[in-house]
C-alpha positions, 0 to 999 in steps of 0.5 A: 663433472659435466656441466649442466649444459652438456649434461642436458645435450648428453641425456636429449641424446641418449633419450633418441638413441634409445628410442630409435635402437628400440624400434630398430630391434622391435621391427627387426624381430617382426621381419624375423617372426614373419621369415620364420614363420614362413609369411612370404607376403608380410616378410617382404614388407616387414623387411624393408621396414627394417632395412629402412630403420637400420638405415635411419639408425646409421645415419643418426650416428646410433649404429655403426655402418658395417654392424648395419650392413651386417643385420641386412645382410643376414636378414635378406638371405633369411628372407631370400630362403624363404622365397627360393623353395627347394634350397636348404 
């Protein structure tokens, strides 16, 4: 059994990690809708939103640096083939 004191830093915690995996996967969502619907104005900036959560979530210790780096990769090619007409 925690003490009440770790307790409460484990639940401070777990209440940010929360927050900040939702709002990384909401924006990354609308990065995906605008690349998917072929937005290239407003896939740009929804990207880079995204880019700068995963950041964010990386540097708070909520997501692990290759998994990051993993979901910026796959989404900048979605976006780089959205703006290179003529490929697949």
């Amino acid at each position: 059994m925690p003490s009440a004191r770790s307790a409460r830093s484990a639940e401070r915690r777990r209440l940010r990690n929360r927050h900040v995996r939702s709002t990384t996967r909401t924006l990354m969502g609308k990065a995906l809708d605008a690349v998917w619907d072929g937005e290239a104005e407003t896939a740009g900036p929804a990207v880079a939103q995204a880019i700068r959560a995963l950041d964010k979530a990386v540097t708070k210790g909520i997501l692990h640096k290759n998994n990051a780096a993993r979901k910026k990769s796959r989404l900048m090619g979605k976006l780089h083939g959205l703006q290179a007409p003529g490929t697949s």
